[in-house]
Every structure is written in C-alpha cells, then in structure tokens.
C-alpha positions in Angstrom: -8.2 19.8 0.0 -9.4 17.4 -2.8 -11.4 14.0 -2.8 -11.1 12.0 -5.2 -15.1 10.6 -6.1 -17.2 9.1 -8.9 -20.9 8.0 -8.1 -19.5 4.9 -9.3 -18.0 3.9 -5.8 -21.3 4.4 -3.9 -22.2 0.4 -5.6 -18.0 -1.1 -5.9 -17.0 -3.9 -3.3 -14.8 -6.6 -3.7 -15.8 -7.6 -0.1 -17.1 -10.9 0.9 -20.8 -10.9 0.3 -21.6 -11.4 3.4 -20.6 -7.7 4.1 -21.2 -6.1 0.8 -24.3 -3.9 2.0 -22.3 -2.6 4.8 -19.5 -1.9 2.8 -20.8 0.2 0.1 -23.1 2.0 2.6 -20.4 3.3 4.2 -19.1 5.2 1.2 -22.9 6.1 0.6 -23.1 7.5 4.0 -19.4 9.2 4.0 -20.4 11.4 0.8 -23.9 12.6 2.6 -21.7 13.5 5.4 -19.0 15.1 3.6 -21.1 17.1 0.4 -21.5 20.2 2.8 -17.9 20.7 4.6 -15.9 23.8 3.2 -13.2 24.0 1.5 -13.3 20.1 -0.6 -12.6 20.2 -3.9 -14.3 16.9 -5.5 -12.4 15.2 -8.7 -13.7 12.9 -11.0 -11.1 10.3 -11.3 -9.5 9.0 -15.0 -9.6 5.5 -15.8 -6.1 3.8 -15.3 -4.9 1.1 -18.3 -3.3 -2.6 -18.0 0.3 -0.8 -18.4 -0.3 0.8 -15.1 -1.5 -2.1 -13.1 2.4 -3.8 -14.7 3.7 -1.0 -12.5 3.3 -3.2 -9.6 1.3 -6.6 -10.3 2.8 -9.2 -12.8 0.8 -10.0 -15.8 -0.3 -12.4 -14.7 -2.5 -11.3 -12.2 -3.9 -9.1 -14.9 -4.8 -12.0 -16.7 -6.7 -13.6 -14.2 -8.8 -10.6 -13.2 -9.5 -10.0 -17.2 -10.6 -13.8 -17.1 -12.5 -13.3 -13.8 -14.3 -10.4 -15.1 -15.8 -11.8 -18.3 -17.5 -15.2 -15.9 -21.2 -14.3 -15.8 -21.4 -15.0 -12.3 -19.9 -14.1 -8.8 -17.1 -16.0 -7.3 -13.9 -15.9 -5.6 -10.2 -14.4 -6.8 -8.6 -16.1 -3.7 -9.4 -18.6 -0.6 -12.6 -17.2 0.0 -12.6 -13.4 0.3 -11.9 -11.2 -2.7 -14.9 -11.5 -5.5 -15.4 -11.3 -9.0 -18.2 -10.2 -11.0 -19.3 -9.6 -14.5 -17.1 -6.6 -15.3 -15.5 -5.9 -12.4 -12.4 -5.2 -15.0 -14.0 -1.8 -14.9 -14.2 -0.8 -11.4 -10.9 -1.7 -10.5 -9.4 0.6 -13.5 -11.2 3.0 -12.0 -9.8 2.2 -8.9 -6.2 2.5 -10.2 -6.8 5.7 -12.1 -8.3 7.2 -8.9 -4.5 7.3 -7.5 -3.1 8.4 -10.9 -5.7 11.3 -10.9 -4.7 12.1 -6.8 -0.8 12.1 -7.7 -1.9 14.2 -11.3 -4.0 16.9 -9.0 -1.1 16.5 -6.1 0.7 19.1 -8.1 -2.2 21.9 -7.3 -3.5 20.4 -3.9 -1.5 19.8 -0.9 -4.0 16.8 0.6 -5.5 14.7 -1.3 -8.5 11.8 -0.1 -9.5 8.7 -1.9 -12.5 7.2 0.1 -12.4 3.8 -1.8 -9.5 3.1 -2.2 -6.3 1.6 0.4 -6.5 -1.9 -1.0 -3.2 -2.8 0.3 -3.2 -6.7 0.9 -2.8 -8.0 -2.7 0.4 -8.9 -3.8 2.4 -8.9 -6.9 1.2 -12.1 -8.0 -2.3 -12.4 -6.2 -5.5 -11.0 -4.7 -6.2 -10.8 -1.3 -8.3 -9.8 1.4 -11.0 -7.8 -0.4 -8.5 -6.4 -2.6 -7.5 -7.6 -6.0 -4.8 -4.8 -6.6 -2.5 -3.0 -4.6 -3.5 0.9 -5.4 -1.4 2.1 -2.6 1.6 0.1 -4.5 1.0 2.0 -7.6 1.4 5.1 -5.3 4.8 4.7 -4.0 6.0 3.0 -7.0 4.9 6.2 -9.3 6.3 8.8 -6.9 9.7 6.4 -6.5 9.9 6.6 -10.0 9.5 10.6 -10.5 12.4 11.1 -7.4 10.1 11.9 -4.4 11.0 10.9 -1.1 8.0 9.1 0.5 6.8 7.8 3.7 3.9 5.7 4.7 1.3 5.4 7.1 -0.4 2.5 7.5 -3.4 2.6 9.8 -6.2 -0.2 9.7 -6.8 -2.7 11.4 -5.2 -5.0 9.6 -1.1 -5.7 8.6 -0.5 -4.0 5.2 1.4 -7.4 4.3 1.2 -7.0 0.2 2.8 -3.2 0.7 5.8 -4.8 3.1 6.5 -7.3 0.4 6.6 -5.1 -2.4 8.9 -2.2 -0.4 10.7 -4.4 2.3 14.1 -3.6 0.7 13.6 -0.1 -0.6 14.4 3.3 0.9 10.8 4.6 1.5 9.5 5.1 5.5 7.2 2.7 6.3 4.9 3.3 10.1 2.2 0.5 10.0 -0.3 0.4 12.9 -2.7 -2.7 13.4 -4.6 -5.6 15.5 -1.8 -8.1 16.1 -1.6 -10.8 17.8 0.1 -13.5 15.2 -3.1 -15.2 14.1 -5.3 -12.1 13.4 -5.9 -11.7 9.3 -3.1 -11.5 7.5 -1.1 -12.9 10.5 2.0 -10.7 9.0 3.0 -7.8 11.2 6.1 -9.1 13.2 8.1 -6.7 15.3 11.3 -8.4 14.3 11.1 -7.2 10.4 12.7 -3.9 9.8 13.2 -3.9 6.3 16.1 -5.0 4.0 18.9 -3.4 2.1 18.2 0.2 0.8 15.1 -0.4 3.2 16.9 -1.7 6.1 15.2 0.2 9.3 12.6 1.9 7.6 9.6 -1.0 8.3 8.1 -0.6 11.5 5.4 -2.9 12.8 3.2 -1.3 15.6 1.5 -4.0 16.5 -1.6 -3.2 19.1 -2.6 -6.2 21.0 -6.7 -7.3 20.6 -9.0 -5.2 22.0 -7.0 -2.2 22.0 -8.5 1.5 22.9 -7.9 4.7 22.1 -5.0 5.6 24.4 -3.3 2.7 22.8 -3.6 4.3 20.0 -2.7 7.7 20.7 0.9 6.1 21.9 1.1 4.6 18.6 0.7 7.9 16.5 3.8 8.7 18.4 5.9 6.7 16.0 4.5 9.5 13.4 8.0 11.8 14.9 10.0 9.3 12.9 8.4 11.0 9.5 9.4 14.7 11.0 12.9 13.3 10.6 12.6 11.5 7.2 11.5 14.2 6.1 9.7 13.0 3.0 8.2 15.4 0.1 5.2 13.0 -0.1 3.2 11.3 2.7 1.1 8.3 1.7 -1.6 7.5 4.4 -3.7 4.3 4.2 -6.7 5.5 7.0 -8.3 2.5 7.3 -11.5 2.9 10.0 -11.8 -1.1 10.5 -10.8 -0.7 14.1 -13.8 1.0 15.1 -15.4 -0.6 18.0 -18.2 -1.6 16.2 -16.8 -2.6 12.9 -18.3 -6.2 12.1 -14.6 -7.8 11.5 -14.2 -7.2 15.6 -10.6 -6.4 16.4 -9.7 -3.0 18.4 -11.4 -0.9 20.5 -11.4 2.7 18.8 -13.7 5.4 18.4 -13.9 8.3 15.8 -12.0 10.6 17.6 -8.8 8.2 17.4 -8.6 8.6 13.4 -9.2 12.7 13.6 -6.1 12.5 15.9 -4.6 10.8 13.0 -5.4 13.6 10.8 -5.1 16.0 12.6 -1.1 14.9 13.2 -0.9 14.1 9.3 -2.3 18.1 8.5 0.5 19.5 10.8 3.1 17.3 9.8 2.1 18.1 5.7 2.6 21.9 7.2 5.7 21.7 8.8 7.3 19.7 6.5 5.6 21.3 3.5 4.8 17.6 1.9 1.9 16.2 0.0 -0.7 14.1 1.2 -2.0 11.5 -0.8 -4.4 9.5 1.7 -7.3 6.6 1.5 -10.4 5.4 2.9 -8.8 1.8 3.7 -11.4 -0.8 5.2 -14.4 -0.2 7.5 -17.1 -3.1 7.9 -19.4 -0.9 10.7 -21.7 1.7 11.3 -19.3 3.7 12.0 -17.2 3.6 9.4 -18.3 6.7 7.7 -18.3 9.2 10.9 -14.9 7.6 11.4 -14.1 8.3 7.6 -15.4 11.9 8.1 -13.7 12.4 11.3 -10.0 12.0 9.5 -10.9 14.2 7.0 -11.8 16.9 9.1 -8.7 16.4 11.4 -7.0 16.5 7.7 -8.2 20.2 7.5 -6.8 20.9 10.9 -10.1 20.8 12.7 -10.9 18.8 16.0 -13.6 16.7 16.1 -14.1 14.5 18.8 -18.1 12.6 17.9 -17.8 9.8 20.3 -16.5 9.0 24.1 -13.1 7.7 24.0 -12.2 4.5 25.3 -8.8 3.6 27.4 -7.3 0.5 28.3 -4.4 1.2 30.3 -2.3 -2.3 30.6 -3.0 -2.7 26.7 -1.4 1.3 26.5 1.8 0.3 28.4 2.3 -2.6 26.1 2.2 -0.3 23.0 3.7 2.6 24.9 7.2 0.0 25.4 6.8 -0.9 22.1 7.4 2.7 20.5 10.0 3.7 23.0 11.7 1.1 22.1 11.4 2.1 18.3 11.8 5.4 18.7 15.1 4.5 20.6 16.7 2.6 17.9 15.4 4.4 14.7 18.2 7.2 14.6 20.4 5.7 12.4 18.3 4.8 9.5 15.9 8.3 8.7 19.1 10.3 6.7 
C-alpha cells in the first residue's frame, strides 16, 4: 500500500495553538512508527493549483486564505479555531495535491493513506474547525466527475458536517460515525437526515452517545455491510483517531484496537469488492493518536493489532446497537 508523505507535514497545523505541539507530534511520531513496516510504498505528493480548490470551494474562500496568508502574523480564519500564518497558502496546496497525487497513484495501488489530511469540516464558502479546505471534497468530487461509484466512511470523532453539505443530494454512500449528543462540535449529525434527491437514503448518521467504548463501536462498523451492497469502485475513508480515550478534545472512550477493526473491515471489503481505498489521517489531539494512526494502517494491510485493553460500555452499546438495526432495516431500497 502507499502513503502519501512530505517532511513538510511533520511542522503543518491549522489547529488552535493551544494544541499545535500535540498535533504535529503526532504525525512526527506516526512516521517513526511506520518507516520500518513492510510492504509501504511512500509518495511524495504534487502541489495542487487554485483551479483545484474551485472544484469544491467558491472563490471566494480562495481569496480569503490568499489574503490570510500574506498577514505577517498568526490569527484566526473562523470563530476561533482554524489559523493563519505567513504562507500557509503553501501548506494547504500541498494539502490538496496530496489527494490529487493519492487518486493519480490509485491507478497502480489498491490502498492508499494520507496521514495529514481528512479535513472535512470546511464548507464551500468557509473554514472551519481546524480545516480551511475540504480535501476529502475534492476526493469525491474528482472521482464523481471521472464516473466512479464512491462511498464514504466517516470515522472521527466529530460530524463530517462540510462533506454532508456538499453531497447531501448526490448519489454517493455516505456511513459517518461520531460523538453525538446535539451540542458536541459541530453539533450537526442528526439521525433524521438521510440525504436528498439523487442522494436520498445514502446519509447515515451513526451517532455514538458521549463517552462511548469500544463495543459501541464495533456495533457501529456494522453499518460498513451497507457498502458490500453499494458496491462502489472507490472507498473514501476519513480515519480520524480523535476518539481515543486520551485525545485532549475529550469525547469517546476508544482504544487503538477499535480503528485496526476499522481497517481491518476496510482491507476485506477493498478485496471482496475489488475497490480502491483512498483513506486519511483525520484528527487526533492525544498521545495516542499516532499508535491509533498506525494501528489502522496495519489493519489496512490485513493484520491484527490489538496495542491496548479494550474498553466496553454495555448500556452505551445497546443504544448504538438499536440505532444500526434500525438502519440496516430500512436501507434496502436505496443501495441499487
């Protein structure tokens, strides 16, 4: 499998400063842990241009993050959460062209991992939550737009809201598994929306109450059957660690093992199905963030991996469990 990397990430955050150092440590620490597995190709990723951020942001968001990045000092793109810098510009082409290079290279390699990358909160018009574009968007959008059929995983610990309102009427799969409880960051994520015309029944909101564990969890990956029946040529995974149990932006109760399972069930649905696997690093604000990140990528390969002692909740797995049964109950109609 390939990753996409550039030494360049080990210093890009567009975090809140507040967690910048334990931001880009974990992508420090996740390339010490992964320079010695077998069988990873690295790629050096290509610079994207502003014609491929007009894919999926209007221009003039690109104007205000060309603005943004020519201020000599550090400030804010939003409320209070996504920074600038003096040439940020930079980083966040590289950014973009990271997924170009992924799809590019998809054509040779059957799973693909970008470890900084997921940044799927900003929206057409704006930045948000540590992300002033929507890579993920310019994804989907590209592999729309060359006829693949494409689903999406959404794991992290927070709603993917800017990817929901960018694809809630189009014909593209879309699982997303989170912290919910209406007020949790981006409080998006309700049950009720299940997508819109071409796209009606194809959003699903697996919302895990606060505090879940890893059995939660584990029901939740069960909504991953309802991709064995889209049957997509392309998977799209946004493997976001955040809801490790020690991530500093406290919201679920996971370990490692929880996002090799994820992996693992990712590898064997990319077999079975023979589909490509475009995947990303997503957020992670703990010291365990980087095992985490290395524990998906080996359950990527098809390898269990199982670094920590799992955790269970059982009333918080019955509430997920009902939830999924009663998706997987209803979903029939809309997969053809």
């Amino acid at each position: 499998m390939g990753i996409v990397w550039d030494d360049r990430f080990r210093d890009i955050s567009f975090s809140h400063p507040m967690i910048r150092d334990v931001s880009v440590e974990r992508i420090r620490r996740f390339k010490e842990l992964i320079s010695n597995e077998d069988g990873i190709m690295f790629i050096k990723p290509e610079m994207a241009n502003f014609e491929d951020l007009l894919l999926v942001h209007d221009v003039t968001l690109i104007e205000k993050l060309r603005e943004a990045s020519s201020l000599p000092f550090v400030g804010f793109l939003d409320e209070g959460d996504t920074v600038h810098y003096p040439g940020m510009l930079e980083d966040i082409l590289l950014v973009a062209g990271s997924t170009l290079t992924a799809l590019k290279f998809s054509r040779y390699l059957a799973r693909i991992y970008i470890p900084l990358g997921g940044f799927h909160h900003a929206t057409r018009t704006s930045p948000m939550g540590f992300c002033p574009i929507n890579d993920v968007a310019i994804a989907l959008k590209t592999l729309q737009s060359k006829g693949e059929r494409v689903a999406l995983i959404d794991v992290d610990a927070h709603h993917p809201n800017g990817l929901e309102e960018m694809f809630y009427n189009e014909k593209l799969l879309k699982i997303n598994v989170f912290a919910y409880d209406g007020e949790f960051f981006p409080r998006t994520g309700d049950v009720k929306r299940r997508g819109e015309g071409e796209g009606f029944g194809l959003n699903f909101n697996v919302g895990l109450p606060l505090g879940s564990s890893d059995d939660a969890f584990m029901e939740a990956l069960r909504m991953l059957e309802l991709v064995r029946h889209f049957k997509p040529t392309y998977i799209v995974v946004v493997a976001g660690v955040d809801g490790h149990m020690d991530d500093g932006l406290k919201s679920l109760n996971l370990t490692a093992n929880s996002y090799n399972l994820l992996g693992q069930k990712v590898f064997a649905l990319s077999r079975e199905l023979e589909a490509k696997v475009i995947s990303y690093g997503g957020g992670g604000y703990g010291p365990g963030s980087s095992i985490s990140m290395y524990s998906f990528i080996k359950g990527l390969k098809g390898q269990r991996f199982l670094p920590e002692k799992g955790t269970e909740d059982r009333e918080k797995r019955e509430i997920v469990k009902k939830l999924v049964n009663l998706f997987l109950e209803s979903s029939s109609c809309c997969l053809k």
